[in-house]
C-alpha positions as CSV (number, residue, x, y, z in Angstrom):
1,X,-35.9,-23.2,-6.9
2,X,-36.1,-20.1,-5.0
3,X,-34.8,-19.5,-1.5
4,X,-37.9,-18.7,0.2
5,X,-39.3,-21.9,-1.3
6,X,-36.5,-24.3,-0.4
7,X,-37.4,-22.8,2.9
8,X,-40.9,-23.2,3.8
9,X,-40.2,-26.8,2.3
10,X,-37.6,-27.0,4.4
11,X,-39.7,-25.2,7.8
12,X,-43.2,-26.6,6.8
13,X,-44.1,-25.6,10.4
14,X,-42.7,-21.9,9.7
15,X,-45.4,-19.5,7.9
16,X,-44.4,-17.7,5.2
17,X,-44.2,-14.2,7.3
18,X,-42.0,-15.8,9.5
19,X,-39.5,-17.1,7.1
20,X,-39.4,-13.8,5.3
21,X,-38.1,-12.3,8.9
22,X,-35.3,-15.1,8.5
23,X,-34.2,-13.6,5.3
24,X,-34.8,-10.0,6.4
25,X,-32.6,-10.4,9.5
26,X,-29.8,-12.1,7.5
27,X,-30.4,-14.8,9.0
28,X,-29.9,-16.8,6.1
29,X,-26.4,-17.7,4.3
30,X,-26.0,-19.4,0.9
31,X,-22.5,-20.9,0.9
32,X,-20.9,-18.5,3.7
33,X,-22.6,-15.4,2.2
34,X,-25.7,-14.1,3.7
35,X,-28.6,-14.3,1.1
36,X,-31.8,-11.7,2.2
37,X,-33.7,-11.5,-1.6
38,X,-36.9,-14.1,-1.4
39,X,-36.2,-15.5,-5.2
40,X,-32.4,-16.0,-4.4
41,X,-31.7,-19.4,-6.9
42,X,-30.6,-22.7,-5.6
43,X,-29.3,-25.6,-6.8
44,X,-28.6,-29.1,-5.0
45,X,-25.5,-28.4,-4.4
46,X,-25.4,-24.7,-2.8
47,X,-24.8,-25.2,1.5
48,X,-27.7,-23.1,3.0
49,X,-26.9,-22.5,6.4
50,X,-29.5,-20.5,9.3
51,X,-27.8,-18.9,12.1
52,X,-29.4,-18.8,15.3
53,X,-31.1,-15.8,16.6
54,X,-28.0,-14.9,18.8
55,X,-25.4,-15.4,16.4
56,X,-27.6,-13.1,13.7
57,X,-28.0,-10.7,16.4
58,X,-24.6,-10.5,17.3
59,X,-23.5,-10.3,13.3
60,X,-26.0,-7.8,12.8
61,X,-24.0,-5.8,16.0
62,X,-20.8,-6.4,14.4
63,X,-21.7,-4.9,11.2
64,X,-23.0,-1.8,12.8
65,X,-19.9,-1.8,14.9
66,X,-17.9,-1.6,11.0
67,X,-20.7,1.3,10.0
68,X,-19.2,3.2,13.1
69,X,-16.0,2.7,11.8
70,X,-16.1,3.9,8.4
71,X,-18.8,7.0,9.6
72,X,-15.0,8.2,10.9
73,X,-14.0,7.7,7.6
74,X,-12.0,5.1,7.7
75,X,-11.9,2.1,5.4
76,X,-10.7,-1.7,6.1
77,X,-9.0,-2.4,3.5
78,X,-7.6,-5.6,4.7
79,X,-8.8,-7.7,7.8
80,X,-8.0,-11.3,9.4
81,X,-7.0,-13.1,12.7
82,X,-3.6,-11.6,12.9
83,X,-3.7,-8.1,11.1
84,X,-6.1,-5.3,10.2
85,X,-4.8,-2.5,8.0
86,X,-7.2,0.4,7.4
87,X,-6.8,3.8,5.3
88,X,-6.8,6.5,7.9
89,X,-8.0,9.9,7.3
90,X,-6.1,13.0,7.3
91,X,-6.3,14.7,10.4
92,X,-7.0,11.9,12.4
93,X,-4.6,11.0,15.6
94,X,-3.4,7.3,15.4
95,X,-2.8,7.3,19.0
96,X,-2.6,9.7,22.2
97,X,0.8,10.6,23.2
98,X,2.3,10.2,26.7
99,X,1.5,13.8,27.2
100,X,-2.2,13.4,26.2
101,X,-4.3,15.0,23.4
102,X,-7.4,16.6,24.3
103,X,-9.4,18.9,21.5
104,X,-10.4,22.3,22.1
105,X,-13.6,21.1,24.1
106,X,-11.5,19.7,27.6
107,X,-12.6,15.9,26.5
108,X,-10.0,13.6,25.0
109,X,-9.3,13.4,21.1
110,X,-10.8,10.5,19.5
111,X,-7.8,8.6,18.3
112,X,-7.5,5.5,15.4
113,X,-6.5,3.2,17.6
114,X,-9.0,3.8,20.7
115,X,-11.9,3.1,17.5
116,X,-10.2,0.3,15.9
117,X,-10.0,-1.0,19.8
118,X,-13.6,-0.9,20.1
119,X,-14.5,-2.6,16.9
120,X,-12.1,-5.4,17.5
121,X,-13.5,-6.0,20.9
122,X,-17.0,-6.4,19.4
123,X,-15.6,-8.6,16.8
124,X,-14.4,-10.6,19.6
125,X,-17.8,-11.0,21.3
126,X,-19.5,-12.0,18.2
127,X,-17.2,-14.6,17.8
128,X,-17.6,-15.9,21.5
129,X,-21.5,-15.9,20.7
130,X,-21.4,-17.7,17.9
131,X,-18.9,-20.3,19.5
132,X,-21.3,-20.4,22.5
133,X,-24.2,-21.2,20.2
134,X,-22.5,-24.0,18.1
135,X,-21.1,-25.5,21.0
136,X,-17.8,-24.6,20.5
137,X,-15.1,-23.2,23.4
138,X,-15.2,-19.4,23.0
139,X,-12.0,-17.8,22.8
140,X,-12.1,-15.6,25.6
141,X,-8.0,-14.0,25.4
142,X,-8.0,-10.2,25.6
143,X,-8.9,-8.6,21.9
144,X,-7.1,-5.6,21.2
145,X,-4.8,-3.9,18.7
146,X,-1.1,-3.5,18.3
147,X,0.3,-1.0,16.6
148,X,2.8,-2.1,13.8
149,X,3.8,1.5,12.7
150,X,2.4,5.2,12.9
151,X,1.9,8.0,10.5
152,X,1.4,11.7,11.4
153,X,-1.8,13.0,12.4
154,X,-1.9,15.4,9.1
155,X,-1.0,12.1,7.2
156,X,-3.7,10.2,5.1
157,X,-3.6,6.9,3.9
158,X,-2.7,3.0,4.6
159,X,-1.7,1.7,8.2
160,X,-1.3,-1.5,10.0
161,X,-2.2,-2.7,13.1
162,X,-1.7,-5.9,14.6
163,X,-4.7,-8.2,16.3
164,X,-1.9,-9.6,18.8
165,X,1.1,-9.5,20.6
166,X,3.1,-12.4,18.3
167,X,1.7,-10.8,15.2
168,X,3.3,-7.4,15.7
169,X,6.1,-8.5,17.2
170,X,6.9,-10.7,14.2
171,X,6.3,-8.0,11.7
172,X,7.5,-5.1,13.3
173,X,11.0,-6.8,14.2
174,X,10.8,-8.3,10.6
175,X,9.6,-4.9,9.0
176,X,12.0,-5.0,5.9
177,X,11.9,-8.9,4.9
178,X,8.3,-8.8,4.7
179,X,7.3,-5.5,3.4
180,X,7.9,-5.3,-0.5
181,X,6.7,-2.3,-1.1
182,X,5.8,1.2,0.5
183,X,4.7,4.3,-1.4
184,X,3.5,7.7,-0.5
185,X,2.6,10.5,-2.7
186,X,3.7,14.5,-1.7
187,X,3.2,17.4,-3.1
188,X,6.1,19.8,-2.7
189,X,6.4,23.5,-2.7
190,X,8.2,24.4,-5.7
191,X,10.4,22.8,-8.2
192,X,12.2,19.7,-7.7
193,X,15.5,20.1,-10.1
194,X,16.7,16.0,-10.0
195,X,13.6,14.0,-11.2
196,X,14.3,11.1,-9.2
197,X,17.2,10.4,-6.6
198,X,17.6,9.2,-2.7
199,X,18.3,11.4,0.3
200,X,20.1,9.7,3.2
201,X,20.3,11.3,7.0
202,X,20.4,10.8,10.2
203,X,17.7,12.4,12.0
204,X,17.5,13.4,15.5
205,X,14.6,14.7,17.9
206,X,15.0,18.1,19.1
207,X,13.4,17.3,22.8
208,X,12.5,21.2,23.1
209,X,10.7,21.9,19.7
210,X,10.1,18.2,19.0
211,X,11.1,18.6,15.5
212,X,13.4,16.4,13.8
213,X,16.8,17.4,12.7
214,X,18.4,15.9,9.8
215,X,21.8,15.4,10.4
216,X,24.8,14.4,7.4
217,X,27.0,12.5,9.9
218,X,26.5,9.8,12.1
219,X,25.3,11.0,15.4
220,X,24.7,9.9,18.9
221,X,21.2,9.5,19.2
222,X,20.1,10.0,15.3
223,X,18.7,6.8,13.3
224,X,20.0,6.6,10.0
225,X,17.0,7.7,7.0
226,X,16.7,6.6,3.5
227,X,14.2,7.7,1.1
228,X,14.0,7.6,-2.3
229,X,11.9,10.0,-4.2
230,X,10.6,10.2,-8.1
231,X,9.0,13.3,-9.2
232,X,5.3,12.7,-11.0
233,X,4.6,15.7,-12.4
234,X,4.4,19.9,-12.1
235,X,1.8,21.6,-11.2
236,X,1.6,25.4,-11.9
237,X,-0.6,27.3,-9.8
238,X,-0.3,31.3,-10.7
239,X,2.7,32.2,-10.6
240,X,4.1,29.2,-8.2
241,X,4.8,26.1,-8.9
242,X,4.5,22.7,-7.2
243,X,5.7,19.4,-7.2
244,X,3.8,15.6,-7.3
245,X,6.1,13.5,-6.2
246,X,6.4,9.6,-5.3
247,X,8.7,8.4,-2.2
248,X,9.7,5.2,-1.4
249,X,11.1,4.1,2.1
250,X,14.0,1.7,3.2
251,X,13.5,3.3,6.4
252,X,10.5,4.3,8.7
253,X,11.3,7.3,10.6
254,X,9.0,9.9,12.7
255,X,9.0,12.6,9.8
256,X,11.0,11.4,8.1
257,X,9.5,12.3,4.4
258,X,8.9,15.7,5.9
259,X,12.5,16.7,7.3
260,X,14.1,15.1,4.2
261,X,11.9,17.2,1.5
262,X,12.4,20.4,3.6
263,X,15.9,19.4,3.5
264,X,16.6,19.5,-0.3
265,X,14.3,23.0,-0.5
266,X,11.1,21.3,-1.5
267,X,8.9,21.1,1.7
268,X,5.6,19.2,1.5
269,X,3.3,21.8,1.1
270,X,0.9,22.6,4.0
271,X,4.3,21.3,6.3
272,X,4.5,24.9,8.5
273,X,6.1,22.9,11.1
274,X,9.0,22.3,8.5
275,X,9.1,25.6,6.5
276,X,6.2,25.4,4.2
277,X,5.4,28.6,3.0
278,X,1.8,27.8,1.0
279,X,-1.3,25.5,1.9
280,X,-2.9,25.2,-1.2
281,X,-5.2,21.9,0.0
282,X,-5.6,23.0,3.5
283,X,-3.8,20.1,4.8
284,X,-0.7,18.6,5.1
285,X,-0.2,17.0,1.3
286,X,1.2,14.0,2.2
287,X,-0.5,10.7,1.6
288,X,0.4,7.0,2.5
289,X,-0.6,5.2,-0.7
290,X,0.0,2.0,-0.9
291,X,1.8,-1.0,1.4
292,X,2.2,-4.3,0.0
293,X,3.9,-6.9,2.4
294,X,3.8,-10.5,2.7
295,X,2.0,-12.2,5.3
296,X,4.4,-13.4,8.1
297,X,2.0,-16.4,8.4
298,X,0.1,-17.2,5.6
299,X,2.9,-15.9,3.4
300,X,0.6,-14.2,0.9
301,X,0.9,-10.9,-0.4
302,X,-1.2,-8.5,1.2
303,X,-1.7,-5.4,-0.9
304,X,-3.4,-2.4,0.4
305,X,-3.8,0.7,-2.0
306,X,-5.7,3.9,-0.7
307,X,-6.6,6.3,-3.7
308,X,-5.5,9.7,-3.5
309,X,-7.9,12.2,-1.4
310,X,-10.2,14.4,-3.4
311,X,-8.6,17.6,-2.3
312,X,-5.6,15.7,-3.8
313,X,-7.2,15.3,-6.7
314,X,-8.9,18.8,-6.8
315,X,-5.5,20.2,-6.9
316,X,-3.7,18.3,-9.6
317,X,-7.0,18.4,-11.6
């Protein structure tokens, strides 16, 4: 039968306006998933479940809370009780430094964690509603975000955060058992000669300039960088040339795709900060593509792939 029919059937004391305002206001769920179309089929065996006013209120809340998010243009691409990994835009600070980043206005940058902050917190209230109304002890712990790793402002694409302490701590100090796979895509001023290889440094933070140095020797101070690279494809633009190329970390290091392509001759283009002369997508061209790891809990792979930006696109096109 249809929906709205099981219903009045159901709510013979409910008139037919007011049971279209239950559908409406998604009040409604057909096993788990909220059902709002009046001829919706059921059958015996479907669960039909009506939330309470408060819960619905506070779901409808939450959902607008996830509208803010992506009007940042962000996307969740992945999202449970221990871990939320979203595809950041370029351009986009994942979190204020010590020193504090303010935009050209006086008022503090918005940063990717400060908005993922503010949607988990809502998340957290909903839940503590809908407990209340079911009768259930609300969780009321502190809801927050961890940061599991960082990319660079200029940096698009995938990034993890953690929705507590135990979570991050487990995966962060764990980083290279349970992430299988890492990928980001550059594109690189001029030609790279070797079409696939590894480059291996040490870098080290010059405190003054804040740039890193890459460093052949062991050094006091440096952390040891590996990345492997594999070029995609060229791309000739006039009388310049550039490179698409695919890099794959052992290592997570500030910059570290950065230093080690300015370091064989090939900065990423749009990089002035490390010797880019060109920036043909008026960006930096760097984009975190894809992470795959497997769930320190669950242990289920989790993969997350962020297709590359139109200007991206545009370019290679």
């Amino acid at each position: 039968m249809k929906l709205i029919d099981y219903l009045r059937e159901k709510y013979p004391e409910s008139s037919r306006t007011a049971i279209k305002q239950m559908l409406e206001k998604g009040r409604v769920l057909v096993n788990g998933e909220q059902r709002t179309a009046f001829d919706f089929p059921v059958k015996d065996s479907d669960r039909i479940t009506l939330l309470s006013k408060t819960v619905s209120i506070a779901r409808a809340t939450l959902t607008e809370a996830r509208e803010e998010v992506e009007a940042e243009g962000i996307r969740i691409l992945f999202e449970d009780s221990d871990y939320l990994v979203v595809d950041k835009p370029a351009g986009l600070l994942t979190m204020s430094s010590a020193r504090g980043s303010k935009a050209k206005s006086g008022h503090r940058e918005k940063t990717l964690y400060a908005i993922l902050n503010a949607y988990v917190k809502e998340g957290a209230r909903t839940k503590r509603k809908e407990d209340l109304a079911e009768g259930r002890t609300p969780d009321r712990s502190t809801a927050k975000v961890w940061i599991v790793h960082r990319i660079d402002r200029g940096t698009s694409g995938v990034l993890v955060f953690a929705k507590n302490e135990r979570a991050k701590d487990l995966l962060q100090s764990k980083w290279r058992d349970f992430v299988e796979e890492r990928e980001y895509i550059a594109i690189l001023e001029r030609k790279v000669e070797k079409e696939s290889g590894a480059i291996q440094s040490w870098l080290l933070e010059n405190s003054k300039s804040l740039k890193m140095l890459s460093l052949p020797e062991e050094t006091p101070g440096a952390q040891l960088a590996i990345s492997h690279y594999k070029v995609l494809d060229y791309i000739h633009k006039g009388k310049g040339i550039y490179t698409l190329t695919s890099f794959s970390l052992l290592t997570g290091r500030k910059n570290q795709i950065r230093v080690h392509a300015a370091s064989i001759g090939n900065p990423v283009a749009g990089d002035e900060k490390y010797g880019a002369q060109t920036d043909p997508i008026h960006r930096l061209a760097l984009h975190a593509k894809s992470l795959v790891f497997r769930h320190p809990f669950t242990g289920k792979t989790i993969r997350c792939v962020s297709p590359l930006p139109e200007s991206f696109e545009r370019f290679i096109r």
